[in-house]
C-alpha positions in Angstrom: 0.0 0.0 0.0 1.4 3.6 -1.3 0.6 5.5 1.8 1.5 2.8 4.4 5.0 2.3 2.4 5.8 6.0 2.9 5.5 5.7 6.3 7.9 2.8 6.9 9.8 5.0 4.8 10.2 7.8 7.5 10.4 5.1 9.9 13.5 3.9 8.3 14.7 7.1 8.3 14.4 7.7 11.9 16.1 4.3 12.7 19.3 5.8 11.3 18.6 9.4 12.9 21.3 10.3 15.8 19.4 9.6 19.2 17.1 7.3 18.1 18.1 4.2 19.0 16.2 2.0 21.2 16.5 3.0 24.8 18.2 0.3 27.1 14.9 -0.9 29.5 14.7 -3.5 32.0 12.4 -6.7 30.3 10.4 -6.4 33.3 9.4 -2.9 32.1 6.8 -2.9 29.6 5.2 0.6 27.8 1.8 0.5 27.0 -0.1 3.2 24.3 -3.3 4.5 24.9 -6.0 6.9 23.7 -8.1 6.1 26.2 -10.1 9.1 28.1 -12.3 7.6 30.7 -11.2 4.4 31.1 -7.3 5.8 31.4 -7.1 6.1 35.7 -8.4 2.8 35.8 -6.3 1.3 33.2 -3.3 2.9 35.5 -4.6 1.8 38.4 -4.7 -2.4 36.7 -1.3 -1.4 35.9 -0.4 -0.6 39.6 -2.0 -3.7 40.8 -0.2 -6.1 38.4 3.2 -4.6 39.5 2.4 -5.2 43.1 1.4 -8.7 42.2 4.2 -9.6 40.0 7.4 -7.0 40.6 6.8 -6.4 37.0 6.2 -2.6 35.5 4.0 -1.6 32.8 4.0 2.3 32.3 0.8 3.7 30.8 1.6 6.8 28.5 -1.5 8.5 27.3 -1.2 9.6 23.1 -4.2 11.5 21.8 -6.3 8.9 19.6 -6.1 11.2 16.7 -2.2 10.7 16.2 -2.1 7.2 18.2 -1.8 4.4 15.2 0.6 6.8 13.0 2.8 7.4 15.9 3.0 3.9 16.3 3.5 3.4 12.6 6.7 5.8 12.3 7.8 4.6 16.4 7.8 1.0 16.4 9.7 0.3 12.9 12.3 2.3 14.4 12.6 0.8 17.8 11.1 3.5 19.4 7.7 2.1 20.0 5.4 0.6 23.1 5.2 -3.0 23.4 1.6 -2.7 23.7 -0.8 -0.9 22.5 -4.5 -0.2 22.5 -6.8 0.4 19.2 -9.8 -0.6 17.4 -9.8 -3.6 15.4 -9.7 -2.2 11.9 -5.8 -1.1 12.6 -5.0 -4.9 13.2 -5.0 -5.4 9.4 -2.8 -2.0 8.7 -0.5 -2.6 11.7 0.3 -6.5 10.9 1.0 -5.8 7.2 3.4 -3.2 7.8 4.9 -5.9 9.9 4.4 -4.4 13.4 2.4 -6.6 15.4 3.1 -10.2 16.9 0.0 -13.0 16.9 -1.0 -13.5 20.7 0.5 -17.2 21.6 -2.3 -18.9 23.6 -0.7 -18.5 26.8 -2.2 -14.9 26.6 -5.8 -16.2 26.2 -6.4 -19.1 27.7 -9.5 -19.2 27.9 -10.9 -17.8 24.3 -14.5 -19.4 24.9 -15.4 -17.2 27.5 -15.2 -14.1 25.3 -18.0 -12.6 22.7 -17.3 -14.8 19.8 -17.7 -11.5 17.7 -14.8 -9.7 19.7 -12.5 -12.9 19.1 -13.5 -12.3 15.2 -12.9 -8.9 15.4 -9.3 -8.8 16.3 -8.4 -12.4 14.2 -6.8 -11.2 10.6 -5.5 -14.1 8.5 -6.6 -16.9 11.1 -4.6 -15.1 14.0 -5.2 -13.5 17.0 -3.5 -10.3 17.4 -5.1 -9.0 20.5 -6.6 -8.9 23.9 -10.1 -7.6 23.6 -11.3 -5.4 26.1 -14.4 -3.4 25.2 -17.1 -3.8 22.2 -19.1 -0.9 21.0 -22.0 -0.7 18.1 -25.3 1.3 17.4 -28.4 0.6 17.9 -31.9 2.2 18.7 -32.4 4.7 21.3 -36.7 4.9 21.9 -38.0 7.3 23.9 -40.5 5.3 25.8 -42.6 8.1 26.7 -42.9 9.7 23.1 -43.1 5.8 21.6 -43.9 3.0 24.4 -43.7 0.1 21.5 -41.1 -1.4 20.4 -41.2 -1.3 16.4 -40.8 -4.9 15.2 -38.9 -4.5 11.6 -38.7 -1.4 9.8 -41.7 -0.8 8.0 -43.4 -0.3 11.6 -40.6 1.5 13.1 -41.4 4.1 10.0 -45.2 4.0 10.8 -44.8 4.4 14.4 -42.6 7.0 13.4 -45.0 8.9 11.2 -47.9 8.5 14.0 -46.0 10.7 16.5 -48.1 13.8 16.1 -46.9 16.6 13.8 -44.6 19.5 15.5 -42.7 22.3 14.2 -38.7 20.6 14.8 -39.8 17.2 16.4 -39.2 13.9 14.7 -40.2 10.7 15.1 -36.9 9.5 14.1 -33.3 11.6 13.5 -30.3 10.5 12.9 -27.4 11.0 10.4 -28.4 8.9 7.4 -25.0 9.7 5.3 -22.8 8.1 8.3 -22.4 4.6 7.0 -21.2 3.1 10.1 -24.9 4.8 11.8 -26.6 3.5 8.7 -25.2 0.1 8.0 -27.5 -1.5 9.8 -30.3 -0.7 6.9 -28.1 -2.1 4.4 -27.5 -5.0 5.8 -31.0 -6.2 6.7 -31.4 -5.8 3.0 -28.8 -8.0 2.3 -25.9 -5.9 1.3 -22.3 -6.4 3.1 -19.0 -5.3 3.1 -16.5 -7.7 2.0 -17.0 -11.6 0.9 -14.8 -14.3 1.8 -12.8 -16.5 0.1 -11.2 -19.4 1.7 -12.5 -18.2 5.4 -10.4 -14.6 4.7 -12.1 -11.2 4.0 -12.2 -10.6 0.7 -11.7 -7.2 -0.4 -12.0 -8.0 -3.8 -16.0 -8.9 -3.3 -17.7 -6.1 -2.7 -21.8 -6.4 -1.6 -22.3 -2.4 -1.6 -24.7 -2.4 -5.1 -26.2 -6.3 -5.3 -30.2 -6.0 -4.8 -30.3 -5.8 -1.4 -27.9 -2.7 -1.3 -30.2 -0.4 -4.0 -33.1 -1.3 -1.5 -31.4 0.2 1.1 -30.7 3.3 -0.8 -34.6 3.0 -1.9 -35.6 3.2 2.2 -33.6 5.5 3.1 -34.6 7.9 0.3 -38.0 7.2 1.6 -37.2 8.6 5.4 -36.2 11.8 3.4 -39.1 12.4 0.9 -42.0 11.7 3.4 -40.0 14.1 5.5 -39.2 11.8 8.6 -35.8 12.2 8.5 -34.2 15.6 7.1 -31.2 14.5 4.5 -28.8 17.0 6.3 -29.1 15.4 9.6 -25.9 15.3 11.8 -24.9 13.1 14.8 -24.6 16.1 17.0 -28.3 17.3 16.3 -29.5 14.1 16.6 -28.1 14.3 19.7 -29.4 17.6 20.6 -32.7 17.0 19.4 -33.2 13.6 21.5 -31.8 14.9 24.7 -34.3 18.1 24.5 -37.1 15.7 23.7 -38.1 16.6 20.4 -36.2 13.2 18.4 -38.9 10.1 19.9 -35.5 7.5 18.3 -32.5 8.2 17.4 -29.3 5.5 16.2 -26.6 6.0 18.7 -23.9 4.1 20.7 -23.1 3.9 24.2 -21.0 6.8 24.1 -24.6 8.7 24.1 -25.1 7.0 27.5 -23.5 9.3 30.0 -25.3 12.2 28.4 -28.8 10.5 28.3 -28.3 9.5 32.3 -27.2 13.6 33.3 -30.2 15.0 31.5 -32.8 12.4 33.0 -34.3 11.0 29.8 -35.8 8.0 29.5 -34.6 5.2 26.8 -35.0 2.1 25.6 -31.9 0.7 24.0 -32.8 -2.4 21.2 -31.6 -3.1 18.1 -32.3 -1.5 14.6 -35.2 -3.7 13.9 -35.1 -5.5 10.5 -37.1 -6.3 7.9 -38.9 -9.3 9.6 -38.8 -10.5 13.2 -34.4 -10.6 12.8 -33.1 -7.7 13.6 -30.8 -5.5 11.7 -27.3 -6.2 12.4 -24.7 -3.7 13.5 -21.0 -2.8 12.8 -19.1 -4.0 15.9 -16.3 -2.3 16.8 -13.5 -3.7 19.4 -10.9 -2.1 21.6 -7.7 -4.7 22.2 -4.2 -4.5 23.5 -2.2 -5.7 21.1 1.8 -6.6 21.4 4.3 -4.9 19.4 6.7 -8.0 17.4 9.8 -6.2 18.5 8.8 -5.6 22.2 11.4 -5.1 24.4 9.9 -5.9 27.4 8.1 -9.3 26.1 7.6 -11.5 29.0 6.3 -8.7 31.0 3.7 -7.9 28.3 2.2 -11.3 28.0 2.1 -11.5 31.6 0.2 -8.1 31.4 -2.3 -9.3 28.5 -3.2 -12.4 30.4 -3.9 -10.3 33.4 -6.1 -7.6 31.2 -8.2 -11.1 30.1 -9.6 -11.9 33.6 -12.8 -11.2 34.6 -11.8 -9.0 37.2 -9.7 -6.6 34.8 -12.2 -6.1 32.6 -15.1 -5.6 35.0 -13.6 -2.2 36.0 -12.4 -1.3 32.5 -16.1 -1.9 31.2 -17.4 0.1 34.5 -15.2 3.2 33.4 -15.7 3.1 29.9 -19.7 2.1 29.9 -18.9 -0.2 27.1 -20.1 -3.9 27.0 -16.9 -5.9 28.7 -15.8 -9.0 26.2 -15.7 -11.2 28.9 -18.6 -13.0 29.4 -17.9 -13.3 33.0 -17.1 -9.8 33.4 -20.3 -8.8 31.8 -22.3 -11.2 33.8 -20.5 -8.8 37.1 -21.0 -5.7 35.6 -24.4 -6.1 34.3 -25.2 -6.2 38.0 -24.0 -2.7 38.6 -27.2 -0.6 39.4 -26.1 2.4 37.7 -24.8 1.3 34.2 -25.5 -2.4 34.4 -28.8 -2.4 32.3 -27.0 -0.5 29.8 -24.0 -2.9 29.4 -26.4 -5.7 28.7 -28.8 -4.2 26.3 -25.7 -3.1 24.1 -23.8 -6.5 24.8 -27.3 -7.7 23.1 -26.8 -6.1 19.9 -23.6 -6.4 19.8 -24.2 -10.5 20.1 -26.0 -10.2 17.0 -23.9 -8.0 14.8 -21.1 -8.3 12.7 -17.4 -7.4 13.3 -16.0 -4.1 11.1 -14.0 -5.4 8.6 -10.3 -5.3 10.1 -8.8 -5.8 6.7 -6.8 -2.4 5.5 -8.8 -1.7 2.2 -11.6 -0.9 4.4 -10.2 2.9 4.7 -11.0 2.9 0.4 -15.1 2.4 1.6 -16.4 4.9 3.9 -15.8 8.2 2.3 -17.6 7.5 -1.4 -20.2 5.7 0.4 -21.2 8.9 2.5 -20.9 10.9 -0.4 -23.3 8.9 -2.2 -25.9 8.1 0.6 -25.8 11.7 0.8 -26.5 12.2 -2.7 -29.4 9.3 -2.9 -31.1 10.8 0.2 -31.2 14.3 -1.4 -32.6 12.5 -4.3 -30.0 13.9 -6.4 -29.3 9.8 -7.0 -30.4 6.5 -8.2 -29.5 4.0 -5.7 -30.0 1.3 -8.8 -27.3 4.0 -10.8 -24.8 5.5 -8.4 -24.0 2.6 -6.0 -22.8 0.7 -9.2 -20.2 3.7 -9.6 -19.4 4.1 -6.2 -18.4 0.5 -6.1 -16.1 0.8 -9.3 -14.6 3.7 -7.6 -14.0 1.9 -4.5 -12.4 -1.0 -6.3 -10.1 0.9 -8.1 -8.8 2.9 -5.2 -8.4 -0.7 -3.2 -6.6 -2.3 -6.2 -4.3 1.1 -6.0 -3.8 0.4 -2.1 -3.1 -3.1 -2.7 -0.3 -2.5 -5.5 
């Protein structure tokens, strides 16, 4: 891949820059690389706990998420990296073919079955584990049980129920960002489009579902939400937001970021998944936080020592407490869905999350999202045939992949 070359490049580069040779630590002093906000004292306080247990340091150095994976792109070929880090699962596929990760041995989970099988899928590229999970995260419907006290049972009623909501000045019956494909994906895929195929058990980015049948259909509903004026076609996250916390949005498609917000302001919700079009519901994009362990870790040992002691039950209890995210653990969910204050929440979303599908972890997944919000935006202004445009957009798409894969 063009881009990701150029940045081994300037890694290269660096390894022969004066000063940056790799710093002389102890093996029983591990780095770990974070973007994590809310969850970051308690991460630092596991860390504490496992030295005092084992004698064994692991220093937590926070990195803005924004820059994390392409500091650790230019660091780690040049020996100036973590040994672990922490990232969503779509970077396992960029990090481990530019050669910078190491697949977990099964000393560092032992005990694989009593994770979300979705969260193991997430973070497997090429039939290998590359890291720990911790958290899992998707979308799903936020219902206002007040505004709407039934739950819509496929789409065509959620769209009725919608519409029965008496008519307002600036209140909906359902808002949320329809160009966001990640927000959306769960229409086109109860319609039967996907992302990538498979061939022999691997992603295939080569196969792309984003214009068969099921994918113009899609386009066709969510064109619908715009012209009978249920859902305005510049609709943003952060009114949808707005608009539900003030009452005047009766559903909305959010994540459990949203949470924290929704619990301040005192309003009521129902979190459930994006119904389908028959009794099935719609499944999500699931995305997954893991550690994962640099392949030219200095510290090794101490690291896999560290990963095994993220995995317990215990460990990722309090991570999923602090971050209001559904624990991968099935142990630590079962604990932390008894918390009385976010407890209800973790095991609603650990519910959708059960039924959706991991994001593709496979690099040329970068080449998808841009065009396709371009042209969900264009079909829901009804600038667009679905049945025309998503044919081009999926040309498009392949050619830039078939550039990145060069």
């Amino acid at each position: 891949m063009r881009a990701l070359r150029l940045i081994l490049l300037a890694a290269c580069l660096l390894v022969a820059w004066p000063g940056c040779s790799q710093s002389q630590r102890s093996p029983d002093e591990g780095i770990l690389w974070t973007g994590f906000e809310s969850e970051l004292p308690t991460l630092i306080r596991l860390a504490n706990e496992f030295s005092a247990r084992t004698g064994k340091r692991i220093r937590v150095v926070k990195v803005p998420f924004q820059r994390l994976r392409d500091k650790y792109l230019i660091a780690a070929p040049a020996g100036q990296g973590p040994d672990l880090l922490i990232g969503p699962q779509d970077w396992v596929g960029i990090l481990k073919t530019a050669g910078l990760l190491e697949p977990l041995p099964g000393e560092a989970l032992p005990h694989s079955e009593e994770f979300l099988p979705v969260t193991i899928e997430a973070l497997t590229f090429q039939g290998q584990l590359y890291a720990i999970p911790l958290v899992a995260q998707c979308v799903a419907l936020i219902r206002n049980p007040q505004l709407i006290p039934q739950s819509p049972a496929n789409l065509e009623e959620m769209t009725r129920l919608a519409s029965d909501l008496p008519a307002q000045p600036g209140r909906y019956g359902i808002y949320w960002e329809l160009k966001d494909l990640y927000f959306t994906w769960p229409i086109f895929a109860a319609h039967g489009a996907y992302l990538f195929g498979t061939r022999d058990g691997q992603l295939n980015p080569e196969d792309l579902g984003l214009d068969n049948s099921g994918a113009q259909q899609a386009g066709e509903f969510l064109r619908r939400l715009t012209a009978e004026g249920l859902v305005p076609s510049d609709a943003t996250t952060d009114l949808a937001r707005s608009l539900y916390l003030e009452r005047r949005a009766a559903m909305t498609v959010n994540g459990p970021w949203f949470l924290k917000d929704l619990r301040q302001a005192g309003v009521p919700y129902v979190i459930e998944p994006v119904p389908g079009l028959g009794e099935t519901p719609a499944p999500c994009l699931v995305t997954v936080e893991g550690v994962m362990l640099n392949n030219r870790a200095v510290a090794r040992q101490t690291s896999l020592d560290f990963l095994k002691f993220l995995a317990t039950p215990e460990a990722q209890v309090q991570i999923a407490l602090a971050s209001g995210r559904p624990p991968a653990n099935r142990l630590a969910l079962e604990q932390a869905g008894r918390d009385a204050r976010v407890g209800p929440d973790l095991l609603a979303f650990a519910r959708v999350v059960e039924a959706g599908i991991p994001m593709p972890n496979h690099p040329a997944v970068s080449a998808v999202w841009e065009d396709m919000k371009q042209t969900v935006e264009l079909i829901t202004k009804g600038e667009v045939q679905p049945s025309v445009q998503l044919p081009l957009t999926r040309q498009r798409i392949q050619k830039r992949i078939r550039q990145m894969m060069e």
